[in-house]
Backbone as JSON, one array per atom type, in Angstrom:
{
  "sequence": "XXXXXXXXXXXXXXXXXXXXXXXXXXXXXXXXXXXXXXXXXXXXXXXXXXXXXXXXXXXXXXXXXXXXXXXXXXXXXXXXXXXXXXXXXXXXXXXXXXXXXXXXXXXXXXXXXXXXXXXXXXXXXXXXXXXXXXXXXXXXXXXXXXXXXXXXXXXXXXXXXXXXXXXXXXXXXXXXXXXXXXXXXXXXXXXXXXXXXXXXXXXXXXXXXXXXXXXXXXXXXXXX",
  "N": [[0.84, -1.19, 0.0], [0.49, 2.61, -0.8], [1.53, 4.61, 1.21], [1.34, 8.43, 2.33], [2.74, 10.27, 4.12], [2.44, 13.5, 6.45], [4.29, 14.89, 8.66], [6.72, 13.47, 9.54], [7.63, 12.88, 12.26], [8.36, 12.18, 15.58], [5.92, 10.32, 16.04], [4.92, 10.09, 13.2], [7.12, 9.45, 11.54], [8.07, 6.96, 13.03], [6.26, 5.45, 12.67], [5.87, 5.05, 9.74], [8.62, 4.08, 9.35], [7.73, 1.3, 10.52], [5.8, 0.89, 8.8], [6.97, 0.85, 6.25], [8.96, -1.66, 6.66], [7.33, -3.44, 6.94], [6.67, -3.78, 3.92], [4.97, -1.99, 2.83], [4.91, 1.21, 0.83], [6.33, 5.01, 1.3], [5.8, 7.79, 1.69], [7.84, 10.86, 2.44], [6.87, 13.83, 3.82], [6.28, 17.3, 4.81], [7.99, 19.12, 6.98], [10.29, 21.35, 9.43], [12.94, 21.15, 8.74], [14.02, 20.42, 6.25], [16.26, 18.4, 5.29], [16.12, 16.38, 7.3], [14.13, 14.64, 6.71], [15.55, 13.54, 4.17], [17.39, 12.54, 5.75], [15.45, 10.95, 7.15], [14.09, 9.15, 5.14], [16.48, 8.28, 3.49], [17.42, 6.49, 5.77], [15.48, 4.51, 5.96], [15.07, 3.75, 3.5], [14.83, 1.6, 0.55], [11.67, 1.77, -0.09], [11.03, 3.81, 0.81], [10.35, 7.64, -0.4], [10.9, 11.07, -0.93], [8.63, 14.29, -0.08], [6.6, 17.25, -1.21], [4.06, 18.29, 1.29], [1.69, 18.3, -0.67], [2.26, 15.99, -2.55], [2.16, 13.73, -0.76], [-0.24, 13.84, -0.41], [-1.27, 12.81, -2.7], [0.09, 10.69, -3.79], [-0.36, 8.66, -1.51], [-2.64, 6.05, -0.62], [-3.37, 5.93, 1.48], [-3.21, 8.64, 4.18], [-1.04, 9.17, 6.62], [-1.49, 11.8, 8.91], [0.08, 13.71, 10.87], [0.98, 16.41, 12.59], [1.9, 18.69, 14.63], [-0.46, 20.54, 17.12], [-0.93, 23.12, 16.53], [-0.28, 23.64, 14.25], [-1.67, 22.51, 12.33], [-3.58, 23.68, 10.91], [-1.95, 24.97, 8.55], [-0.19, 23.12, 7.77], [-2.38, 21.16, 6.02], [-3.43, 23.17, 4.38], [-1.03, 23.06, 2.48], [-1.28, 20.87, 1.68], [-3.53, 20.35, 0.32], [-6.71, 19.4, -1.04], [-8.24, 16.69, 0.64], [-9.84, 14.85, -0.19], [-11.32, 11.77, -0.48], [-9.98, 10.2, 0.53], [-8.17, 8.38, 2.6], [-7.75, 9.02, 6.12], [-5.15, 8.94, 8.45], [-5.74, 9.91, 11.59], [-3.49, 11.38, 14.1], [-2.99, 13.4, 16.17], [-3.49, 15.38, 18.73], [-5.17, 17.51, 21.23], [-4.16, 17.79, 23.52], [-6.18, 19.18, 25.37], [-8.97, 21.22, 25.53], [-8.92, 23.36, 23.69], [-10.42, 25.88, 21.58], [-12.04, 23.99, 20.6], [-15.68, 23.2, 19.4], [-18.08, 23.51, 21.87], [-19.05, 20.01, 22.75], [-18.13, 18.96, 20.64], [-15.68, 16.13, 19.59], [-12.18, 16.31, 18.99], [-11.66, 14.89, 16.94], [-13.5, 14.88, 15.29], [-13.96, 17.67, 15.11], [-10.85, 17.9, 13.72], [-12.06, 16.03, 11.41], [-14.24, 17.9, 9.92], [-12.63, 19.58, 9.29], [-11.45, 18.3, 7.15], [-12.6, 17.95, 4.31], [-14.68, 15.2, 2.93], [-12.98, 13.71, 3.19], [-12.47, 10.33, 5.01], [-11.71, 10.06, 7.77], [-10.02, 8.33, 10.41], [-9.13, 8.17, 13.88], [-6.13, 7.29, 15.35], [-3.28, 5.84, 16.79], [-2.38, 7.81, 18.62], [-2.38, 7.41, 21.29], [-0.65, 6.17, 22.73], [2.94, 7.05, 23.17], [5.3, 8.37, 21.05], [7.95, 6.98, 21.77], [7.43, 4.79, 23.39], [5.66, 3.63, 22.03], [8.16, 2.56, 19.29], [9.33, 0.84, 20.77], [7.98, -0.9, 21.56], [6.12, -2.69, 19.49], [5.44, -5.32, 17.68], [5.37, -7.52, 19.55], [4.85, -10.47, 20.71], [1.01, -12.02, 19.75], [-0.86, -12.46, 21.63], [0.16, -10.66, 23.41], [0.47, -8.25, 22.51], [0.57, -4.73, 22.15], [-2.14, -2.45, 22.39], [-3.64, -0.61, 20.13], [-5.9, 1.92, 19.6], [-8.82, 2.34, 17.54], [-11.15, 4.91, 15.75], [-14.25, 5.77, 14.05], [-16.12, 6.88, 11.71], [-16.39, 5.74, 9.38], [-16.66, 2.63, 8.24], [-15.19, 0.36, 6.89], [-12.92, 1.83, 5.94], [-11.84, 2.23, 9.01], [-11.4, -0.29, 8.76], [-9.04, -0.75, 7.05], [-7.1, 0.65, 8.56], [-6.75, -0.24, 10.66], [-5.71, -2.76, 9.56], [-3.35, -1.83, 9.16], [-2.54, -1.11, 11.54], [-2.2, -3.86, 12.08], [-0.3, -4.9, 10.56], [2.09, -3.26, 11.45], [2.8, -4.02, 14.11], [0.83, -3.83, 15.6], [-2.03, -4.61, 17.9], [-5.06, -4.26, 16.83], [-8.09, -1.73, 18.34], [-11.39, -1.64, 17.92], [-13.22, 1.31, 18.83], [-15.49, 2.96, 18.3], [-17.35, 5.56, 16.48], [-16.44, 9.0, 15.39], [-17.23, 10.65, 17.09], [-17.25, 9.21, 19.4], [-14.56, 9.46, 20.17], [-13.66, 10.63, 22.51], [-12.47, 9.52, 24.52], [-10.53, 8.97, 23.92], [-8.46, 10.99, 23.59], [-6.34, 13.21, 24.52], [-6.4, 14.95, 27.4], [-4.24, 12.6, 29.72], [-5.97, 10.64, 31.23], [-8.07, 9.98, 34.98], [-10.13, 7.1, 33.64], [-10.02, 7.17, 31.05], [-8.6, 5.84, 27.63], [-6.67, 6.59, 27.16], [-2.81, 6.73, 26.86], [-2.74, 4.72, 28.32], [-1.61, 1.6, 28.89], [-2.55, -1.04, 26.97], [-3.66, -4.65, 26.45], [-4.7, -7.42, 23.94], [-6.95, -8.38, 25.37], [-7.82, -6.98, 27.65], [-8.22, -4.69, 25.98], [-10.27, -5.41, 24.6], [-12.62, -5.8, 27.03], [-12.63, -3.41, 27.67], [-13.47, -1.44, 25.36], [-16.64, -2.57, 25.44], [-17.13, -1.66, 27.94], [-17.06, 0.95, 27.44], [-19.34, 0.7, 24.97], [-21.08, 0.35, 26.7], [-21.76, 1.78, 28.27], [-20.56, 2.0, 31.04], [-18.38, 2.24, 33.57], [-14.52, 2.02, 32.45], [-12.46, -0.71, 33.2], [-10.26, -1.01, 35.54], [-6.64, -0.58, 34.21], [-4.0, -3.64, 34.52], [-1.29, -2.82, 35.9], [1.86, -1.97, 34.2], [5.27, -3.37, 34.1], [6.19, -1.86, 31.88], [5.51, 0.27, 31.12], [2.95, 2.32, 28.98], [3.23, 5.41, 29.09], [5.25, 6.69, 30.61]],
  "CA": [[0.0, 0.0, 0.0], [1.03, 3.92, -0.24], [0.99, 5.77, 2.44], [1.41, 9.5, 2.6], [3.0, 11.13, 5.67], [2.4, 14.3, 6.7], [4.44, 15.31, 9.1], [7.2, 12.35, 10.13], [7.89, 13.45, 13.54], [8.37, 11.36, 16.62], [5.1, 9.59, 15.71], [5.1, 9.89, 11.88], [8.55, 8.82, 11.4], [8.07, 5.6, 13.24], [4.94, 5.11, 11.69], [6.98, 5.31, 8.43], [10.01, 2.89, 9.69], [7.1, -0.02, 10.63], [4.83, 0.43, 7.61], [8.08, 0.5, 5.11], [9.14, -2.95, 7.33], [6.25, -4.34, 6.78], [6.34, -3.9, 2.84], [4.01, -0.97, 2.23], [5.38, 2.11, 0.4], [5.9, 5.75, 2.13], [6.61, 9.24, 1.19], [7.61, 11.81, 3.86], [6.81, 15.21, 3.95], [6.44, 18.48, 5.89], [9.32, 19.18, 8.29], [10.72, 22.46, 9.52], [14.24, 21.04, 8.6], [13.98, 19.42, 4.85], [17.3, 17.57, 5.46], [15.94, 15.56, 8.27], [13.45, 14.06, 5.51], [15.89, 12.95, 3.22], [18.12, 11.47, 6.18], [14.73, 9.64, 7.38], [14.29, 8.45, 3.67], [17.81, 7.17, 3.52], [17.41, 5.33, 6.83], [14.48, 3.55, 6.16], [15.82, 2.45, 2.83], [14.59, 2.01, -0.64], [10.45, 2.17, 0.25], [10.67, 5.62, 1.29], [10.61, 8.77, -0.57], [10.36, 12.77, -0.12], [8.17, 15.52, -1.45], [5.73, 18.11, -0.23], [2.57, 17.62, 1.41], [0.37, 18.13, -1.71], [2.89, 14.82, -3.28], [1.98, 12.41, -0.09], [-1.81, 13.37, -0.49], [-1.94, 12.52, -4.14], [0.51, 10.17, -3.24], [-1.39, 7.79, -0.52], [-3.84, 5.43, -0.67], [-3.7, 6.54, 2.7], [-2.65, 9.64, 4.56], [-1.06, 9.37, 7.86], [-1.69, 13.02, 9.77], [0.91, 13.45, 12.3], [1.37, 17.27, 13.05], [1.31, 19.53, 15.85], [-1.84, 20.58, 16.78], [-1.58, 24.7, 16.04], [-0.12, 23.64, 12.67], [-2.56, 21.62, 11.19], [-4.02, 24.61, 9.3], [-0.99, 25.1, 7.54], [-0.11, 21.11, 6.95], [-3.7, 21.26, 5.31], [-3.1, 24.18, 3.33], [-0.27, 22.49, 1.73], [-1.25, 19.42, 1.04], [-4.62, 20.62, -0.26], [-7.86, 18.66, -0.58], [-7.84, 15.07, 1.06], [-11.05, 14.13, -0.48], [-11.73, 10.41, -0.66], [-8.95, 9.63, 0.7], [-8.41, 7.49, 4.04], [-6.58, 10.32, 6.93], [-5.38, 8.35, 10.1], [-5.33, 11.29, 12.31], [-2.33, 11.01, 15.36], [-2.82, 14.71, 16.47], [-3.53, 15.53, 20.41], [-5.55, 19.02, 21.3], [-3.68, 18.55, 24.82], [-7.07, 20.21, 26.32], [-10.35, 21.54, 24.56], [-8.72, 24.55, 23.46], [-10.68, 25.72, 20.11], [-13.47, 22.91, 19.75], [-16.61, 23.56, 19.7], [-18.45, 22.14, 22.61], [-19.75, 19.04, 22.46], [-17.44, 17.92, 19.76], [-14.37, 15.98, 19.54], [-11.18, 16.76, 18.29], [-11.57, 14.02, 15.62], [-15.16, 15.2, 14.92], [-13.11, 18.79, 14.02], [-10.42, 17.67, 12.29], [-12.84, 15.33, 9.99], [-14.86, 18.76, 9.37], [-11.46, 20.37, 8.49], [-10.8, 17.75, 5.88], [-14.12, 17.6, 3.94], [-14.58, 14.27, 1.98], [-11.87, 12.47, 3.53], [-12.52, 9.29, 6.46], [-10.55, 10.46, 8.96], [-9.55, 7.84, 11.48], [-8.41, 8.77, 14.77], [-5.2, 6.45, 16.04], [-2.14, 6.17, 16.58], [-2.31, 8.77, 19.04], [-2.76, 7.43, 22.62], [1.04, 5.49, 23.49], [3.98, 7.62, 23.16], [5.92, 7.32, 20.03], [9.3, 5.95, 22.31], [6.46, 2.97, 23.29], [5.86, 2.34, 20.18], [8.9, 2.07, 18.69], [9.88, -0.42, 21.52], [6.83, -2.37, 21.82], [5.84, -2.84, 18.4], [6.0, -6.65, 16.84], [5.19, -8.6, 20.39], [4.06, -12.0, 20.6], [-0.09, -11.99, 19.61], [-1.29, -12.04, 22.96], [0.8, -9.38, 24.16], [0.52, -6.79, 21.73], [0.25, -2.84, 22.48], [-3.18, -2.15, 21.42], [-4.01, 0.95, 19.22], [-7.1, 1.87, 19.73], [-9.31, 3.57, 16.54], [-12.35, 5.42, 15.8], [-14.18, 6.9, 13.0], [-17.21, 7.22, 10.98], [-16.4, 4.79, 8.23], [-16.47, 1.07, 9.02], [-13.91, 0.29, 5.37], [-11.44, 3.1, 6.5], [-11.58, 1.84, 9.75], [-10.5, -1.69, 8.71], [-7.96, -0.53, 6.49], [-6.66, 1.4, 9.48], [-6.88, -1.84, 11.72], [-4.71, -4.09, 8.7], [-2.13, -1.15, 9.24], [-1.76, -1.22, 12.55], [-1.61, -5.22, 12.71], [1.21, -4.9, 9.89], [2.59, -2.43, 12.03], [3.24, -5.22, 15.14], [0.38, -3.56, 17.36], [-3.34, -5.09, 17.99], [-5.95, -2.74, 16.77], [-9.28, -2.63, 18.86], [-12.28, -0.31, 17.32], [-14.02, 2.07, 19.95], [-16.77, 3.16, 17.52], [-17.32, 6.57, 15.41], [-15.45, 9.85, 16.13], [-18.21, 11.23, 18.5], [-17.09, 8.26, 20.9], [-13.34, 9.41, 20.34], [-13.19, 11.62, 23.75], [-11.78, 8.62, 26.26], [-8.74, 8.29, 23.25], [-7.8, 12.21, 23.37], [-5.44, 13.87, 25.3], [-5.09, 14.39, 28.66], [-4.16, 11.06, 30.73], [-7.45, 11.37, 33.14], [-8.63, 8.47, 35.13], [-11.42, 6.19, 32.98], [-9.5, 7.26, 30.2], [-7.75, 5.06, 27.05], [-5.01, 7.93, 26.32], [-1.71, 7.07, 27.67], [-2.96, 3.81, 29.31], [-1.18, 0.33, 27.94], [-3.98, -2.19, 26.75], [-3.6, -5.99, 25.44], [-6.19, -7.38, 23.51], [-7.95, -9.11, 25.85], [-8.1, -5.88, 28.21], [-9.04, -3.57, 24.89], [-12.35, -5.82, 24.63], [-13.57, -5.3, 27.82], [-13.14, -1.67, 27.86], [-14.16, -1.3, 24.92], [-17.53, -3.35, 26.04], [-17.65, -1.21, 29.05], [-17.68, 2.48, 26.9], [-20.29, 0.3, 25.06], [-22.57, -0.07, 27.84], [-21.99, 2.79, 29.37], [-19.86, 1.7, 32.09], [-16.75, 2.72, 33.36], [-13.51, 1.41, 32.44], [-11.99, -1.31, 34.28], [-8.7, -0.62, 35.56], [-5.81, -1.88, 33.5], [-3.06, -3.8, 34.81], [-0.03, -1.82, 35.75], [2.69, -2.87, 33.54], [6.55, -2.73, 34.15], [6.7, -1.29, 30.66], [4.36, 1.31, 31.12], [3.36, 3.24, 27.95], [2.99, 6.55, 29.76], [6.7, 6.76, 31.14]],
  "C": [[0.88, 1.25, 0.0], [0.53, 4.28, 0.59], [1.87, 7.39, 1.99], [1.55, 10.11, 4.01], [3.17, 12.11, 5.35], [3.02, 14.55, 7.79], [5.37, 13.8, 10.32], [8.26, 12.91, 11.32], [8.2, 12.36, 14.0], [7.35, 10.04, 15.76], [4.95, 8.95, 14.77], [6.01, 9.09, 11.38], [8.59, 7.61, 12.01], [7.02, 4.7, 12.92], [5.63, 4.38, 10.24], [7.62, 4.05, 8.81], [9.06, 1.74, 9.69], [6.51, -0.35, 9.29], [6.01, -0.37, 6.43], [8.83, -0.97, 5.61], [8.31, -4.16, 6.84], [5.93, -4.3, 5.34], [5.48, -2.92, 2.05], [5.44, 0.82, 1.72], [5.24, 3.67, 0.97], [6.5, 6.73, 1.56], [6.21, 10.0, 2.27], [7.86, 12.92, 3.42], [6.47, 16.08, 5.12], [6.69, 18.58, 7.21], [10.0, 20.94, 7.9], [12.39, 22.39, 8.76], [14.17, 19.51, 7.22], [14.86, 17.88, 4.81], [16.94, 16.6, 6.3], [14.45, 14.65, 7.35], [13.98, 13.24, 4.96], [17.31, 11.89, 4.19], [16.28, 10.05, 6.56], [14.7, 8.71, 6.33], [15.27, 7.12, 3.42], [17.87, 6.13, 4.74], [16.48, 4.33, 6.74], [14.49, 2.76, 4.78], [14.92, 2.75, 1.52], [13.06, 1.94, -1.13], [9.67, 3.44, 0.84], [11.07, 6.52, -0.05], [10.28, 10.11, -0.07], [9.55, 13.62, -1.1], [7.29, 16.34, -0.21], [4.32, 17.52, 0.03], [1.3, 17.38, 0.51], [0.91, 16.48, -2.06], [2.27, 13.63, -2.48], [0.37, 12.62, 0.0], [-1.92, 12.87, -1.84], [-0.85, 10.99, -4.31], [0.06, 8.7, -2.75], [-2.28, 7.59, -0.71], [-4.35, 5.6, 0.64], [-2.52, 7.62, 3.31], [-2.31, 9.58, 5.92], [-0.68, 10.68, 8.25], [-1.31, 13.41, 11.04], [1.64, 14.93, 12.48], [1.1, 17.96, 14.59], [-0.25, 20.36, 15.86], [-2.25, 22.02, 16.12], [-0.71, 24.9, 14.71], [-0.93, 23.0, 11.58], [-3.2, 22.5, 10.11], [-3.28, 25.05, 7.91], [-0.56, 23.92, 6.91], [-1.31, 21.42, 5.63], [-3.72, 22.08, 4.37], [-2.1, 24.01, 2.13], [-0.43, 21.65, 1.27], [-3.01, 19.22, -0.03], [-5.64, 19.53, -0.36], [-7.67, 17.04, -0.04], [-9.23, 14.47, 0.81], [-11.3, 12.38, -1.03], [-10.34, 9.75, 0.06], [-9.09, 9.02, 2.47], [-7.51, 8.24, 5.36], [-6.61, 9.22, 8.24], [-4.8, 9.72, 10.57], [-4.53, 11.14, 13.98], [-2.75, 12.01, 15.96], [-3.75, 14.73, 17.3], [-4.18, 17.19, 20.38], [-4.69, 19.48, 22.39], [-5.0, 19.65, 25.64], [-8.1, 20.41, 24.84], [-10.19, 22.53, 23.61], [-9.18, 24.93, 21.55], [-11.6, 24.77, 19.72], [-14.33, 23.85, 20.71], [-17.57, 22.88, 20.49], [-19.51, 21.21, 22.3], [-19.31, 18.26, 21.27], [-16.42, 17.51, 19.9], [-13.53, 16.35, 18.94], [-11.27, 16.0, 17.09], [-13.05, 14.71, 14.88], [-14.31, 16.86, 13.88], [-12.45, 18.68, 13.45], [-11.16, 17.08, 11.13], [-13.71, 16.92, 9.5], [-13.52, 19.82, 8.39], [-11.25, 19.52, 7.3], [-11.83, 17.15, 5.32], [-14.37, 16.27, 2.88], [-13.66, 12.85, 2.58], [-12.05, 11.39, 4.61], [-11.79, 8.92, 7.05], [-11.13, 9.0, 9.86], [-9.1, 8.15, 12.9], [-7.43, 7.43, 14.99], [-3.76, 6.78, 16.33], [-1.09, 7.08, 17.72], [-2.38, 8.62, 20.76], [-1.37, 6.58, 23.74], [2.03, 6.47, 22.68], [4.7, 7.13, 22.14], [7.35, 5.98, 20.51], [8.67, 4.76, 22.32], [6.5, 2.68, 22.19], [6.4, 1.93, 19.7], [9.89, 1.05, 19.48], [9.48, -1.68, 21.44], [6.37, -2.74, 20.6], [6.39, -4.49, 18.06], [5.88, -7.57, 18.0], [4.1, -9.87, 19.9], [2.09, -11.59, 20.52], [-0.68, -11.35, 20.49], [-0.8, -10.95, 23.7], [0.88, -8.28, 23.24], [0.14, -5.76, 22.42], [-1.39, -2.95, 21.53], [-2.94, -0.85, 21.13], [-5.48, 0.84, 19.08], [-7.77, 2.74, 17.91], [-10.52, 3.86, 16.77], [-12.42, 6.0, 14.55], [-15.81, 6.39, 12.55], [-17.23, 6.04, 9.6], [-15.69, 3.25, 8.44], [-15.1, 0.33, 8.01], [-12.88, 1.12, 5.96], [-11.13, 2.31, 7.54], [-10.71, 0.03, 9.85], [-9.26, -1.79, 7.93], [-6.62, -0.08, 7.56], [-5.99, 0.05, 10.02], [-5.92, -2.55, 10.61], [-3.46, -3.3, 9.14], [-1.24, -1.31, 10.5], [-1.15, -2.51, 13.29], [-0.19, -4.89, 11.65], [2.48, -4.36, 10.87], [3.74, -3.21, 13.58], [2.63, -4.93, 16.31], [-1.1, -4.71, 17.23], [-4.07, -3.7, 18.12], [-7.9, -3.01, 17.69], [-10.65, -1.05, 18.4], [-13.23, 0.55, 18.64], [-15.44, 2.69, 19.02], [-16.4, 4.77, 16.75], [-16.62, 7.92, 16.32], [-15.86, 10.72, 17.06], [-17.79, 10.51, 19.89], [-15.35, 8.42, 20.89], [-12.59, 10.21, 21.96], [-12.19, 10.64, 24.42], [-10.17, 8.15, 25.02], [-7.96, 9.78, 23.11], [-7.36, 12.78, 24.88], [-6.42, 15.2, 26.39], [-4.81, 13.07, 29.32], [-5.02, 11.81, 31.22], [-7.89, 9.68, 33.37], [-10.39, 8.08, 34.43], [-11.01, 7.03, 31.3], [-8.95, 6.16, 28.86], [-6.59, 5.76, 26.92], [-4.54, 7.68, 27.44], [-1.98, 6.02, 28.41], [-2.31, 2.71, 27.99], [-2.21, -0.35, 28.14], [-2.87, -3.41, 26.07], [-4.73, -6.23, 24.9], [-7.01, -7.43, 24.29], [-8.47, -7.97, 27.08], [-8.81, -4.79, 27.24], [-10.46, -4.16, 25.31], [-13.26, -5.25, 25.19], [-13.56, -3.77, 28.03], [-13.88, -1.09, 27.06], [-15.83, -1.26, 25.27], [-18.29, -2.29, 27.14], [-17.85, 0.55, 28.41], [-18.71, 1.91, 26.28], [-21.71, 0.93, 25.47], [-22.71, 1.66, 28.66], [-21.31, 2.97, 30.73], [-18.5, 2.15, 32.45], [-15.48, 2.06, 33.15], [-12.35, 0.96, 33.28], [-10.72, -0.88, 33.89], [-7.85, -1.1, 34.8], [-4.36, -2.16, 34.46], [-1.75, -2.49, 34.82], [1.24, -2.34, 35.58], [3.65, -2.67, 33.76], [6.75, -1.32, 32.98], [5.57, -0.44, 30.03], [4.45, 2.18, 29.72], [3.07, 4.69, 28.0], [4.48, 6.99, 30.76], [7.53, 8.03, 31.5]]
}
């Protein structure tokens, strides 16, 4: 598959390193420091290339969306329409600051990118976790939690992140994305380590309505 990165940061950039591992194709763009592009490129070998953000939307069969959060208007501006296209969205508000209440941050970015079936993931373990924990035995996988509005996107999402070496577990559409956005708060998913068999039941329990059972507290905490 292509992917299109926007913005191979911490997150992006190891996003990048797993997908291109795993056989899928990646082009990285928009970085304050161009050069740090064309070393990621060269490090990750001959499944990477570089260009600007318009190149990795037209680019990608999917778009991974991995900027800061008071740049996204400008990412977006560059990379111009993302219509039909599949956006996994990584990007943290850190607080409410700027939504409109009663919506999520995924709920606004999908209105910022009109056409496109934004995803939320990606976004709730620390990229250092990730690029530790990534590729464990079945049962022990890091989950990645997603969300979104489109049940196809969403499973495309979910193949990525098993390629990837995590376990993906679906929380439902991007109205139910609050308990995966930033801050750590208790009855939270952000910043908490899950396995599968812990995703389920939480899942299960936002569901119902219920609150989310505690999770084990792991040596290898992904909140560190």
């Amino acid at each position: 598959m292509k992917i299109g990165i926007i913005g191979p940061g911490r997150i992006g950039g190891n996003a990048a390193r797993l997908f291109a591992a795993a056989g899928h194709d990646v082009l990285l763009s928009f970085s304050r420091v161009p050069e740090r592009l064309d070393e990621l490129a060269a490090a990750i070998g001959e499944r990477a290339r570089v260009g600007s953000p318009a190149d990795a939307a037209d680019f990608g069969e999917v778009v991974f969306f991995s900027v800061p959060w008071g740049t996204i208007p400008e990412a977006l501006a560059q990379s111009g329409p993302l219509r039909d296209k599949i956006v996994i969205d990584t990007t943290n508000t850190y607080g409410r600051r700027g939504l409109p209440a009663g919506m999520t941050g995924a709920q606004f970015n999908a209105q910022r990118m009109p056409g496109a079936s934004l995803v939320k993931g990606f976004n709730t373990l620390t990229s250092g976790f990730q690029a530790a924990q990534a590729g464990r035995p079945a049962g022990q996988r890091v989950v990645l939690f997603v969300c979104g509005d489109s049940q196809h996107a969403k499973d495309v999402v979910s193949e990525l992140i098993t390629d990837a070496g995590f376990a993906p577990a679906d929380i439902g559409g991007l109205a139910d994305s609050a308990p995966m956005e930033a801050p750590r708060r208790p009855g939270a998913l952000y910043g908490e380590e899950y396995r599968p068999t812990e995703a389920l039941e939480a899942v299960a329990a936002l569901r119902a309505g219920r609150p989310i059972p505690a999770t084990p507290q792991y040596t290898d905490s992904g909140w560190d």
